[in-house]
N, C-alpha and C positions, 0 to 999 in steps of 0.2 A: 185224835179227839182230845178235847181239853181233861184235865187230872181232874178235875173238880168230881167228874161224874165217876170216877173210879177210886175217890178215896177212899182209905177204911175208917172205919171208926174206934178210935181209939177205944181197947177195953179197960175197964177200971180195975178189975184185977185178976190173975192167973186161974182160969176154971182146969179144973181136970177132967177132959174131955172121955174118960173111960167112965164116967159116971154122971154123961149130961146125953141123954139121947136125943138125936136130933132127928125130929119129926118132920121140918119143911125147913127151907133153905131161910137165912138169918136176911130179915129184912131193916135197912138201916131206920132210926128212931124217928120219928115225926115225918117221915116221907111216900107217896104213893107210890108203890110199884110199877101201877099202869101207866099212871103220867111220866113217871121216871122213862119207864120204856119209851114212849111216844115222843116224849121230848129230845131223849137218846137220836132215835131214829130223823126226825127233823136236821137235826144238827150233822147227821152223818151226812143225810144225804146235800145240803148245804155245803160240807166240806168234799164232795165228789164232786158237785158243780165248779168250785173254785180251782179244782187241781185241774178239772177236764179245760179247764181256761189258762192254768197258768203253765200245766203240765204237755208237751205233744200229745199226738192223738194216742198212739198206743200207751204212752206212762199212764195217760189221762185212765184210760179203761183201765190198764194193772191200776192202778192207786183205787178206784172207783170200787174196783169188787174187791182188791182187799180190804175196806172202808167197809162194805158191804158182808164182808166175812170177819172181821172182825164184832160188828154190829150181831150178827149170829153168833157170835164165842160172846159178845156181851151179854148177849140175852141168854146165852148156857151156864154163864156165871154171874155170881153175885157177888165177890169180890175177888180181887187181884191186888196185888201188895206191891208195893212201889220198888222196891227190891227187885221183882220179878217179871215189871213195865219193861218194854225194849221201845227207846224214842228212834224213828225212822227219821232221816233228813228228807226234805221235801224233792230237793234234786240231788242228783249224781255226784260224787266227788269229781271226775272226770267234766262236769256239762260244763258250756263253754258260756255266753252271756243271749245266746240263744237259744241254748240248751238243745241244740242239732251239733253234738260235737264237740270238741276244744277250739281252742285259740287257730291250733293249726288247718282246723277244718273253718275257718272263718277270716283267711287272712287274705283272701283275691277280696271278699267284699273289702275287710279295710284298705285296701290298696287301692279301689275304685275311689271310698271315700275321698283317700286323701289327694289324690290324682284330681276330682272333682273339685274340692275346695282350693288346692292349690291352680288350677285351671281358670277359675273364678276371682282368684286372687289378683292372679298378671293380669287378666284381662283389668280388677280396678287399677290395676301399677300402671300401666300401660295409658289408660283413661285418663288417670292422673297427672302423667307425662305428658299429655297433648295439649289436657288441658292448663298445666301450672309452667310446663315448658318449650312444647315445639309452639305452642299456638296462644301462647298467655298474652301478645299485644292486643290480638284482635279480640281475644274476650275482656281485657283491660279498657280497651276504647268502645268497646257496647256497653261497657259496665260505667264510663263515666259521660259517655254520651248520656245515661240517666240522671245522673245528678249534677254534668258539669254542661255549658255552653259555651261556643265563644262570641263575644260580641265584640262588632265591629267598633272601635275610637277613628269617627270620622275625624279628619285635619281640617282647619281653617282655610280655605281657600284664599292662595293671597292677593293683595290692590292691583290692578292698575293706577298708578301714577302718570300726571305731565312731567316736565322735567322741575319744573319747582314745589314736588310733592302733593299737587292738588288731587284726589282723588277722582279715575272716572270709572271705574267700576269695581265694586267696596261688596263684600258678602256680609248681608246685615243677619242677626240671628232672630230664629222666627218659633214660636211655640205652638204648637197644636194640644189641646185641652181637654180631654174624653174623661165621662162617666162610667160604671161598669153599675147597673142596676143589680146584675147577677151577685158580682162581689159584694157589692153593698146588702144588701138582701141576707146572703148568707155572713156578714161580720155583724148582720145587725139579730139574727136569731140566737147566732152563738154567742153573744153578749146576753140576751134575752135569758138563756138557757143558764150561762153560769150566775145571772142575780139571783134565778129560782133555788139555786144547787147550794149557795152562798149564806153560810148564819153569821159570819165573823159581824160585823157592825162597821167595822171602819175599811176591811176590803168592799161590803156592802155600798157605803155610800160612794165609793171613790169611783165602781160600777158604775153607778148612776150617772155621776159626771160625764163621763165617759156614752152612754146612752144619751145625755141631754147634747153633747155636741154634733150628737146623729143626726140631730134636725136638720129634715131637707130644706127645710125654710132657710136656714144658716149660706147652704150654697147655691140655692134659687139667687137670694139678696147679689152673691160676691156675684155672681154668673150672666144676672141679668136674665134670668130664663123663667118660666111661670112653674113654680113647683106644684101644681096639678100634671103636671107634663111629668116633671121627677116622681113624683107620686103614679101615676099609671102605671110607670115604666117598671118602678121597684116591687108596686104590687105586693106593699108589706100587707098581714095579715095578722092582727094582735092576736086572734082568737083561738090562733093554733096551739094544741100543745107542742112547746118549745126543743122537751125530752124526748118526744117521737122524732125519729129520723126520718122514716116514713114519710111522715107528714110534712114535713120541714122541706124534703127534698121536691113533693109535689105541689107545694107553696113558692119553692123560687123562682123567676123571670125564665120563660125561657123564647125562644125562635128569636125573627128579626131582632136586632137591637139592645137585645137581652146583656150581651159584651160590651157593648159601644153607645153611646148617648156623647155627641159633639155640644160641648162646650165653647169651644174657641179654637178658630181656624187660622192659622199662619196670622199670629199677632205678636207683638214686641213681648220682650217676656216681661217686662214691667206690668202691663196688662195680665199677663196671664200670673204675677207672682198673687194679684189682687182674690185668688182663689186657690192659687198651691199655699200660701201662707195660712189657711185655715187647717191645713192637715186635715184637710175632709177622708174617711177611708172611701178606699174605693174612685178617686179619682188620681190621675194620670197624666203625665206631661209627655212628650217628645219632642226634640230639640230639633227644626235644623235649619238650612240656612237659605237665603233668598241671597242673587247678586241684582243690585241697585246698581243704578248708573245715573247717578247724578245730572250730568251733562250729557243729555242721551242723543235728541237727533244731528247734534255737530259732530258726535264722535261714533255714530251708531255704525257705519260702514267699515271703520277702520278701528275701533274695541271689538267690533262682535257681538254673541250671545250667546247665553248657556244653552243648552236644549238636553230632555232627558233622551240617553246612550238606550239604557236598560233598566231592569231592574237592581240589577249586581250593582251597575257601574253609577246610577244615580245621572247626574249632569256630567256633561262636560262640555267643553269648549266646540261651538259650531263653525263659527266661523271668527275671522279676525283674528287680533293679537290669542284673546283666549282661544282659540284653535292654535296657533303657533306657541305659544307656549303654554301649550295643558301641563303636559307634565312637571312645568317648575312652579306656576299655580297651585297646581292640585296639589302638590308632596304625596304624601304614601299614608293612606286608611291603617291605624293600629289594629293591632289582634289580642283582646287581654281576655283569659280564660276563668270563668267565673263559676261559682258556686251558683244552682240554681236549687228553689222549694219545689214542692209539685205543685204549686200555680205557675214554674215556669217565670217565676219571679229572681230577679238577681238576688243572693245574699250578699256574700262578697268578691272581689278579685282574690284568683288565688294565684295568677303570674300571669307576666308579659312574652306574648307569644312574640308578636313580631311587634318593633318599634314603630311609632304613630312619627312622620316624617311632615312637618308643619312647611305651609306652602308658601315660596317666596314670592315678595313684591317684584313687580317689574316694571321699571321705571323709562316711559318714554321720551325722546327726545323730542315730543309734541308741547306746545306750551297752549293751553287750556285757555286763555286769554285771545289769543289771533284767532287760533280755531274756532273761539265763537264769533267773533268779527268777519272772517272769511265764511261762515256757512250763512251768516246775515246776508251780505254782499249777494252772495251766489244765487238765495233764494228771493232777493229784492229782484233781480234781473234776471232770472228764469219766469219768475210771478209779470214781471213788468213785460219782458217782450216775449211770454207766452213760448218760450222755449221747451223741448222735449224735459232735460235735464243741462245742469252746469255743477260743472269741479272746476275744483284749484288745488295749487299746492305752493308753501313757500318754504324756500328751502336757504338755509346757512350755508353762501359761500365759502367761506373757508375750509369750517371743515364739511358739510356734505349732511347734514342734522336735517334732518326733514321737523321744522316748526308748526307748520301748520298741515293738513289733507282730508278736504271735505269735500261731500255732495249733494247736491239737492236732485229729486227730493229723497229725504231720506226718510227713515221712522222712527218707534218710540220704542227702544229697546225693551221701557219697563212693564212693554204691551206689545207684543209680538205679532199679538189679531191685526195690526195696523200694519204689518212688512208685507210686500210682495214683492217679487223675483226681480224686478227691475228697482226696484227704493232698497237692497241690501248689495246693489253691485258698488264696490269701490272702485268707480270709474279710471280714476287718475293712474288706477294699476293693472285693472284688470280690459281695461275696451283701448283695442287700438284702432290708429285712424290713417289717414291718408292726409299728413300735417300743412299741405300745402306751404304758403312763402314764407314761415317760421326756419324752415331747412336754408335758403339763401346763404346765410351767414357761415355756412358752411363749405357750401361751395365757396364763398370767398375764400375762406381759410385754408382750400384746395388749390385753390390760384394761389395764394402766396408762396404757401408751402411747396410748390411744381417749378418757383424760380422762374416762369414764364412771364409772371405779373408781377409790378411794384404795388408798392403800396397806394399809387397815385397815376395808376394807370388807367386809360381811357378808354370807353368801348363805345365802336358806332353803336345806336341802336334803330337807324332810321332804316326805312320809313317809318316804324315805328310796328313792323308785322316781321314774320319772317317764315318762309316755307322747311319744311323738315321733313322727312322721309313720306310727304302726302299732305302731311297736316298744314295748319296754320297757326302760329303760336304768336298773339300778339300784348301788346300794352294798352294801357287803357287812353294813351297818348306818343305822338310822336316828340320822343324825347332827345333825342338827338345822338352827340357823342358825350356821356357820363362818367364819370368816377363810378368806384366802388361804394361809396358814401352816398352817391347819387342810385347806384342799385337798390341798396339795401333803404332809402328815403322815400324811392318813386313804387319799390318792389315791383322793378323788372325784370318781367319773363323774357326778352327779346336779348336783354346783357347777359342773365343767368344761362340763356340757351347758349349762345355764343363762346361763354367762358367754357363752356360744358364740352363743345363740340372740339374747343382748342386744346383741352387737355386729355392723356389717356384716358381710355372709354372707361378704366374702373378706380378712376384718381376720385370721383367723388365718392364713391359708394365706399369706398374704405378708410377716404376722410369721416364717413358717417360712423366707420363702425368702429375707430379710432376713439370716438366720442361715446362711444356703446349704445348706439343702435342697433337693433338685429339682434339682443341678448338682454337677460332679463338684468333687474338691476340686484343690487346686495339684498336688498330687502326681505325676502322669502316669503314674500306674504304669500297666502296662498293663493292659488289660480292666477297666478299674475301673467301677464303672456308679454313675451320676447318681442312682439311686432317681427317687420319681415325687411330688409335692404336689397333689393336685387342688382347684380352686377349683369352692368350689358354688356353684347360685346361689341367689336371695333363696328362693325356696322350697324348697329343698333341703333341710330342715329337719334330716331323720337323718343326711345327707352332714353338713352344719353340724356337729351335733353330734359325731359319729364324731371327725370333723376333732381336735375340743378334744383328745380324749384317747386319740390316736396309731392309726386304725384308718383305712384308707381313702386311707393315704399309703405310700410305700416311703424307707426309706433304710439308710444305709450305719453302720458303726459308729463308723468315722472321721468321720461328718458328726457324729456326736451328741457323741463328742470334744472336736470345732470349734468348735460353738456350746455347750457346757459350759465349754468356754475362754473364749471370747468374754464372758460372764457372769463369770464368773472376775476379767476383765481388766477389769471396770467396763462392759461393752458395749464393748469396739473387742474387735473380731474377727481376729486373725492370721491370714492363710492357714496350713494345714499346711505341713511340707516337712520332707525326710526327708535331705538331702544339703545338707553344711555349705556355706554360699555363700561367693563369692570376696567379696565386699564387706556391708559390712551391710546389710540388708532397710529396706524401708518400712515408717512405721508403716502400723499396724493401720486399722481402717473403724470408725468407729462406726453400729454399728448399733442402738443403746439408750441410752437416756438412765444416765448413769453410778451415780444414787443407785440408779434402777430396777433397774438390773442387780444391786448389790449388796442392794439388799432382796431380791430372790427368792432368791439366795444363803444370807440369814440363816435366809429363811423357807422353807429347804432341808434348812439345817440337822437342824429341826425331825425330819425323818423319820432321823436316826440317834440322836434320844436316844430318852428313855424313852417307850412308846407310838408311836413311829412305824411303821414297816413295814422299818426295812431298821437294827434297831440293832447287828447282829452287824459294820456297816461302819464302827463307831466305833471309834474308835483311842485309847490310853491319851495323853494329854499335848497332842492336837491337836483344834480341833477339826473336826469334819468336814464338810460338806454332802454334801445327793446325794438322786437318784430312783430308784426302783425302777418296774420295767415288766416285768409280766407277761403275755402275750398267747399265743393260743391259736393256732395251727399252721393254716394252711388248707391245707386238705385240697384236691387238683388235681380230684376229682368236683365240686366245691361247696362252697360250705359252708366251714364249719372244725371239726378234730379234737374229740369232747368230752373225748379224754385226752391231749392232746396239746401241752406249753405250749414259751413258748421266755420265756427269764427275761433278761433283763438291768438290769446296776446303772451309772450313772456318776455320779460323785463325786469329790469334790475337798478339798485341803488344802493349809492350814490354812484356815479362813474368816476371819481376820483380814487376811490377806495370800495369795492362793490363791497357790500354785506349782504345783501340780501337777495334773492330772485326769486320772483312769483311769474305761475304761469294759470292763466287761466281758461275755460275754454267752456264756450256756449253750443248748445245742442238745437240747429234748427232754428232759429229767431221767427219770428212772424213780422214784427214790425220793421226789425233794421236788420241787414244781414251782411255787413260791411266790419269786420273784426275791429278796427278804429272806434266804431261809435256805440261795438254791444262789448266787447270785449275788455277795450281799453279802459275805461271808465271804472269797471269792475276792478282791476290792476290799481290805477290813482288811489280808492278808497282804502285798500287791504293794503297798498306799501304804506298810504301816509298814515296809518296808523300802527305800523308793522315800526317803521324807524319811528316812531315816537316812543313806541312800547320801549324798545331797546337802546335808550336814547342817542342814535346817532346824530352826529355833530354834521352839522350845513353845510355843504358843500354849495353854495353858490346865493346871492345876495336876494333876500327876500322883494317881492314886488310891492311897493308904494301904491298905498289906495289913491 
């Protein structure tokens, strides 16, 4: 109990108690007894409440009644002197911090404690470790997949080039132009909001500025677009308040279109600078690139076209050169790792992942000039005798340069709606044929080279028919006994059979492959096909015969080219190739004795002068050589067509010095179907402007009007 209530009260001076009778117990000055008791009593019982709470149960009861017995000894006395007070401690000397016992009797709980927190502990250590150490990449790359991106640095797709750097298919850069109503919307409240927030005066007005460039009028004008239309879309709302977000968020653009409002679609960026130059917010460029082809249907078979791969991979090369060489066009897409906002917007680069590998020119051995001359030609005399289709090709004797190689008909590469499956075949490489009397010159070149035949050797050819293993193999005339010159002039099947049958039954089929028939050429274009040579054997007699003059083999246009060059060049044979090299080539193969080559040449001649079969392919000043091959269509029941021919001419100039050979070839004629009058003629126009291009020197004296 607190001392207050047991103080005494100081007496003022020493009474002598033997002469003070005391009547009733000394009651302290100005205080009530009874309150005094009652109040007593309150306070005791107050402080047994507090020990039974703070004290166990049984201290709690011992404290209680001695609280309670004391309160009785108070109310028997009326005072006690502080001398004779005994202060009780409220707990034990012994009680522990739970007062059930000492330290000793309380030490399994703190060893759970601390077992528990240390338990608790390794588990965070352990947490910590997985997360800051065994497993820190993969929470690293979640953590900057939030703030970082990588975008893709596409590479410039590089030219096709002719060989004098004319460009024929060029990657022009193209802009796409988009609105974001959404953005705009919300750049234009939160402007809104900070002019209201804003008392500075001169941050104030500069606000404004900035406000007054937001007119959508400003990018309707650059855009060309009706800003009633921008205006639906942004669905600005003055009347809002600015400071609600609430509001503001149920105010801006949203479903369809809400992101996107097209401006300008695949246009030059000149065009589209006329509206990124206003720094409008909330408008957006992306850059990419269209491939142009300037000179498209003379080169449309043999450049190719992009077509989109995927989405990843964007365009690549479908067919043609850009299929054959994607990947040095293309180069390699960069990787630079960028900082992004939470719009998803770039800030800046913060490093180069992988290097952006810019894609190189490839320059071909095509000259841009003949090529258009030769698809003229082709498509004048496919249109005129109503032909299926007609190719050419003119090719650099010396060295094996493929100049020119086109088809009719072709298409528009810079419109691909116009291609179909037959107008993107690159004929001259990919369709083979059954080449008929163009093969002759070969077999000669088997006669000479077997030592059997001179150069000026004579073959009966009368009557002018001759029987073969059943068949009848005749001339269009009984020609009698001929030269080789007279073969190759009158192109007879009755001498060609005869030479055929005199020499080993597989002397001409590997004089053919000698010349590289039966194999595809250097070129690698793709799909290109090998055509077919068959060897007959000894009794094979009509196979034999057939063989001599072009029926019973397949090949390509470019192979008959090849080995018309080859001939050309004295016998060495240049591979083709169409794509200028880093280094000079090898020589050539000889595949013929070099006089041999040049007599069949002379004695080639023969069929464009007067009397031969093909003299509409002479040319004023030069002279000319060449074969003519007319052969009849087979037909897929059987058989072959009785009205159905396919004509082809190749030939060469000058014959003093060849440079050049062109070979042409018509698909099906309607009106004329005789190689001399649809073929040859075709040849005359594309060399005499071929040796003018190139200015070859005359070989023989101009004719007098």
């Amino acid at each position: 109990m607190s001392d207050k209530f047991n103080k005494p009260k100081k007496p003022t001076k020493k009474v002598n108690e033997s002469k003070i009778k005391v009547t009733k117990p000394l009651k302290r000055r100005g205080s009530n007894s009874s309150a005094k008791t009652n109040k007593t009593a309150k306070q005791a019982q107050a402080k047994s409440k507090w020990l039974s709470k703070v004290l166990p149960l049984d201290e709690g009861k011992t404290a209680n009644k001695k609280s309670v017995n004391n309160h009785s000894s108070h109310q028997s006395k009326t005072y006690t002197s502080v001398k004779n007070r005994k202060t009780r401690p409220v707990f034990n000397k012994n009680s522990g911090a739970m007062s059930r016992g000492g330290v000793e009797a309380d030490g399994g709980r703190f060893a759970m404690v601390w077992a528990v927190a240390l338990v608790a502990l390794l588990i965070l250590l352990m947490r910590a470790f997985y997360l800051q150490v065994a497993n820190a990449a993969v929470y690293q790359e979640k953590g900057n997949e939030l703030i970082t991106s990588v975008r893709t640095q596409h590479t410039y797709r590089g030219m096709i080039t002719d060989r004098n750097n004319q460009p024929l298919a060029v990657s022009a850069p193209l802009s796409n132009v988009s609105f974001s109503p959404y953005d705009y919307a919300l750049s234009y409240y939160e402007l809104k909001k900070e002019i209201k927030n804003t008392t500075n005066e001169k941050r104030l007005k500069s606000l404004n500025k900035r406000l007054d460039k937001m007119n959508l009028a400003r990018l309707a004008s650059a855009a060309n677009v009706d800003v009633n239309k921008l205006r639906q879309a942004t669905k600005i709302d003055d009347s809002i308040d600015v400071t609600d977000a609430d509001k503001v968020a149920a105010a801006l653009p949203s479903g369809k279109g809400s992101h996107y409002f097209p401006l300008f679609n695949k246009v030059t960026p000149e065009i589209a600078d006329g509206v990124m130059s206003l720094d409008f917010p909330a408008v957006y460029e992306k850059q990419d690139f269209r491939r142009f082809y300037p000179q498209s249907q003379p080169n449309a078979q043999l450049v190719g076209f992009m077509g989109q791969n995927d989405k990843d991979t964007g365009y690549k090369g479908r067919s043609g050169i850009e299929l054959m060489y994607q990947e040095k066009l293309a180069g390699k897409d960069g990787k630079v790792l960028v900082l992004k906002d939470a719009r998803q917007s770039s800030l800046k680069e913060i490093e180069q992942i992988e290097p952006e590998i810019q894609g190189e020119d490839v320059k071909l051995t095509i000259d841009s000039r003949l090529q258009y001359l030769l698809f003229k030609e082709l498509e004048k005399v496919g249109r005129l005798q109503g032909a299926l289709w007609s190719s050419g090709i003119v090719v650099d004797v010396q060295t094996g340069e493929v100049l020119a190689l086109s088809t009719w008909p072709s298409y528009n590469a810079n419109n691909l709606n116009e291609m179909t499956g037959e107008s993107q075949r690159n004929r001259p490489l990919i369709d083979s044929f059954e080449p008929g009397s163009v093969m002759k010159p070969f077999t000669v070149a088997a006669a000479l080279k077997s030592g059997k035949f001179g150069k000026h050797a004579v073959i009966n050819t009368s009557p002018g028919y001759i029987r073969v293993g059943g068949y009848t193999i005749r001339d269009h005339n009984n020609l009698g006994s001929i030269s080789f010159a007279t073969l190759l002039k009158k192109s007879s099947n009755v001498a060609s059979t005869k030479v055929a049958l005199a020499l080993p039954a597989d002397a001409i089929s590997q004089m053919q492959q000698q010349f590289g028939f039966g194999e595809k050429t250097d070129l690698g274009f793709p799909g290109e096909a090998k055509g077919m040579v068959t060897i007959p054997k000894e009794r094979e007699y009509a196979r034999r015969a057939t063989v001599s003059y072009g029926y019973g083999l397949q090949v390509t246009l470019a192979q008959l080219a090849q080995a018309y060059a080859a001939l050309g060049s004295g016998g060495v044979m240049h591979p083709l190739s169409l794509v200028k090299p880093d280094k000079p080539t090898e020589e050539g193969i000889q595949v013929l004795d070099k006089d041999d080559a040049l007599a069949i040449v002379e004695m080639m001649e023969t069929v464009t002068q007067a009397g031969g079969t093909a003299t509409a392919a002479a040319i004023d000043g030069y002279r000319v050589a060449g074969k003519t091959g007319t052969s009849r269509r087979v037909n897929p029941e059987g058989g072959y067509y009785e009205d159905q021919y396919r004509t082809v001419f190749v030939g060469m100039a000058p014959v003093s010095n060849p440079r050049l050979v062109a070979a042409i070839l018509v698909e099906n004629p309607q009106k004329q179907h005789y190689a001399g009058e649809v073929a040859a003629p075709v040849f005359h126009s594309v060399m005499k402007d071929a040796l003018r291009l190139y200015n070859v020197p005359l070989d023989k004296p101009l004719k007098t009007q």
